[in-house]
N, C-alpha and C positions, 0 to 999 in steps of 0.2 A: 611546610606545614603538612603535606599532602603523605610525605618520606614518614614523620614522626608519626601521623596517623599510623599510618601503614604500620611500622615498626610495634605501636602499643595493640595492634589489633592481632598479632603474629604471636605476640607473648604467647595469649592463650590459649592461640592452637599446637601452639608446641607444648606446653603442660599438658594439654588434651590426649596430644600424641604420647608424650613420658609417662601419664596414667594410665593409658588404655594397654603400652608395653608392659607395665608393672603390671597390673592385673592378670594379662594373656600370662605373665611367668609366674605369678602364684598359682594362678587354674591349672600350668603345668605341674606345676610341685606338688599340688595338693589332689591333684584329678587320680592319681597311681593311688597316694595312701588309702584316699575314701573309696574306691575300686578294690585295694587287695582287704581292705577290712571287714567287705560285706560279707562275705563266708565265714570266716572267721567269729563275727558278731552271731551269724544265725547258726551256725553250730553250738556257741555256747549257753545260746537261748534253746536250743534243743535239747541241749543235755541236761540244762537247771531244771525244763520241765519234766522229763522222765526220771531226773533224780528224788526231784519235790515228790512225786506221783505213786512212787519207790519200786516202778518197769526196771531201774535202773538200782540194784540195791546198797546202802550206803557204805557197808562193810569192804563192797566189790568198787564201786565207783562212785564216790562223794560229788555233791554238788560243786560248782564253779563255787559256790558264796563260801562252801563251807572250807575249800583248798582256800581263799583270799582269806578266810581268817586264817589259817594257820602261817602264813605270807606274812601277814600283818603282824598276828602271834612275834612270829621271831624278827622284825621290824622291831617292834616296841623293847624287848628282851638284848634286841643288839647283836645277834647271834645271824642273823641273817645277811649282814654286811662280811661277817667275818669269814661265811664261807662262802659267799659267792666270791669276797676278796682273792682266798687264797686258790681257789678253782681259778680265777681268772689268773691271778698271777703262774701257776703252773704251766698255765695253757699258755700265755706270753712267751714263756721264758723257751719253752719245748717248739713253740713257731717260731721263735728267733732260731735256736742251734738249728732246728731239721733244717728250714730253709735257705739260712746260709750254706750247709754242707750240702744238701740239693743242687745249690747254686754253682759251689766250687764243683763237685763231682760230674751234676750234669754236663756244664760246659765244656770239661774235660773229653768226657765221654760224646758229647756232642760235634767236637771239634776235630778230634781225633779216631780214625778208623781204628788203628791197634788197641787204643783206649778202648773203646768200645768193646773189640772182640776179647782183651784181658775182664774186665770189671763188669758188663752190662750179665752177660750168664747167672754170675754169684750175685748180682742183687735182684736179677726176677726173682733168682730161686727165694731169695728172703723174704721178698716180697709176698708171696706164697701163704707167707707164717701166720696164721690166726695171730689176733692180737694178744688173747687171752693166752698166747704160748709163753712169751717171752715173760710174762710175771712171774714165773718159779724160778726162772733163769735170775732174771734182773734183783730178786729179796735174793738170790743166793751171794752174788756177786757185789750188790752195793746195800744191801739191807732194805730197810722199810723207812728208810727218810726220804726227803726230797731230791737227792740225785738218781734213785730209782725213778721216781713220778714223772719226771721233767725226761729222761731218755725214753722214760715209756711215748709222751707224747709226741716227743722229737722223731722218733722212728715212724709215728704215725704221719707225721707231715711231710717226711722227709719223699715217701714215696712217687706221691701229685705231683708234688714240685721237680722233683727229678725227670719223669716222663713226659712231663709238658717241658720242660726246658730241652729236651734232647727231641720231642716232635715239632718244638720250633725252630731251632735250628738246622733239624733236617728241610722243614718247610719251607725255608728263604729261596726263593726265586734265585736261581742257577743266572738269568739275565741280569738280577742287579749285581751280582756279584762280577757276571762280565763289562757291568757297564762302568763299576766301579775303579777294577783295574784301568779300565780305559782312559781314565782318568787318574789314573795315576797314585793310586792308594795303595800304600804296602797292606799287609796281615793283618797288623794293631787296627791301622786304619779303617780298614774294611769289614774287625769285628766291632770297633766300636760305633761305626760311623752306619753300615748296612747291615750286618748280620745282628745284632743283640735289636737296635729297635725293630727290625722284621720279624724277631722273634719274641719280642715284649707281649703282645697279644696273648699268645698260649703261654708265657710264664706268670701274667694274671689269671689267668684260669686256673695254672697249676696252684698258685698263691690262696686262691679261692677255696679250692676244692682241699688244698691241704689242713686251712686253718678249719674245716668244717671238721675233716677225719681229726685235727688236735680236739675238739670237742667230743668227739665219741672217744676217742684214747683215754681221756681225762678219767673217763669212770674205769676203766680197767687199770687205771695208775693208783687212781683212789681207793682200789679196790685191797689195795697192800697195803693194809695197816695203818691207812688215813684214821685221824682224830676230829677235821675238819671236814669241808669240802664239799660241794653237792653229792659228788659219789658216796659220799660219807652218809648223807642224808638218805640216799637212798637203802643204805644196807641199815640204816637207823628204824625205818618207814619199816622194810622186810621184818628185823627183826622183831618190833615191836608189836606187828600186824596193825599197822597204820599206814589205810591207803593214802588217807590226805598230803602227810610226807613225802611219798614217793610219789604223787603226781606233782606236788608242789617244786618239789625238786627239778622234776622232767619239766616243769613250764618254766621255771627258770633259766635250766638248760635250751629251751626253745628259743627265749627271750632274748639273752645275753648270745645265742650264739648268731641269730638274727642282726641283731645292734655289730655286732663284730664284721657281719656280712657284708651289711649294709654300708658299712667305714668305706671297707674295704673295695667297691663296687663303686662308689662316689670316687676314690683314689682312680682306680680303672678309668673311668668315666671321663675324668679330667687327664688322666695319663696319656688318653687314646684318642682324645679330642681331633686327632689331623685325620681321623679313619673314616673312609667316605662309606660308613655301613648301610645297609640293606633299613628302608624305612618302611615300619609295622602298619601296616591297615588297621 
């Protein structure tokens, strides 16, 4: 009798306990969002009143309300799924190429000294190149369709990615690598087993940072002879002298390149899980 008590009285401090869990991990989830949004919140309430006021003149810089209509505008019209779509898809298809060949070239050059001293010279130097170079080059070469657009972004990604893949690699601890053979790992072994996870850290970063520059390449791709596109929208906005367009466009571009961040950050997060990081006061 005494066992059974016991047992019905446990139930409910263990539901106590799996509640009081759940909740400390929503306050975690949700304490970051409602933290990064309060700046954000009181900026936009800054600028509707200096807009409303007209400190802020409407021709130069339209209210937040009046950029959400025209958001909404091309919402309703349909016209705004279609080029945030194909902006997105450009940018997809240009992070996929750059960073696979990132992938292959860095390692290359990562793993190998001669690699290195053949290939690394001729891609700083490219590196080098304003982005806005290669658009006269790329309409000359492949026109004004979509395999211009998608190379233009690819060359954009491709750079991050390659220099964080070749400064993790060089980064791998000289000791695991001896501790490794010690045990008895060939090459293969060694790159797949110690060298690429010691070096997984900085080729998310490089991953990060690339897919941010595919978002800024985007408008210099869109900028040949796009029909669609947010960059399309912006040269829409220019020509028309419609500020509302081209901020709309730019918050879009903030939005969607955020959302993308943020995926990609959670992937990290979860990838990197075994890493005994530095905890934030």
């Amino acid at each position: 009798m005494e066992k059974s008590v016991g047992q019905l009285t446990a139930v409910p401090a263990n539901e106590r306990i799996d509640e009081k869990k759940t909740i400390a991990r929503r306050k975690k989830r949700v304490q970051p969002i409602m933290l990064g949004s309060i700046l954000p919140i009181v900026l936009i309430a800054v600028w509707e009143v200096l807009s409303r006021t007209g400190i802020f003149p409407a021709y130069q810089l339209p209210a937040p309300t009046a950029i959400l209509a025209t958001i909404n505008g091309m919402f309703q019209d349909g016209t705004l799924f279609t080029h945030v779509g194909i902006t997105t898809y450009r940018v997809f298809i240009g992070f996929l190429i750059g960073t696979v060949a990132a992938m292959v070239v860095g390692s290359i050059v990562g793993f190998y000294e001669k690699a290195e001293q053949l290939f690394d010279p001729l891609i700083q130097a490219f590196r080098s190149i304003p982005s806005l170079a290669w658009v006269p080059l790329f309409i000359l070469w492949m026109g004004i369709g979509e395999p211009s657009k998608v190379t233009m972004i690819a060359v954009g990604v491709f750079f991050p990615v390659y220099l964080n893949i070749i400064g993790g690699i060089a980064g791998v601890d000289r000791k695991l690598i001896e501790v490794g053979r010690m045990y008895g790992l060939n090459n293969l072994q060694l790159i797949r087993r110690v060298i690429l996870p010691a070096a997984l850290p900085s080729f998310l970063t490089g991953v990060r940072s690339g897919l941010g520059l595919g978002w800024m390449f985007v408008v210099a791709a869109e900028l040949m002879g796009a029909s669609s596109g947010l960059g399309y929208l912006l040269v829409l906005g220019q020509n028309t002298l419609s500020p509302e367009i081209i901020l709309s466009s730019i918050i879009l571009f903030a939005i969607i390149g955020k959302l993308t961040d943020w995926i990609l950050k959670i992937i990290e997060t979860r990838t990197l899980h075994w890493q005994d990081g530095m905890v934030k006061s």
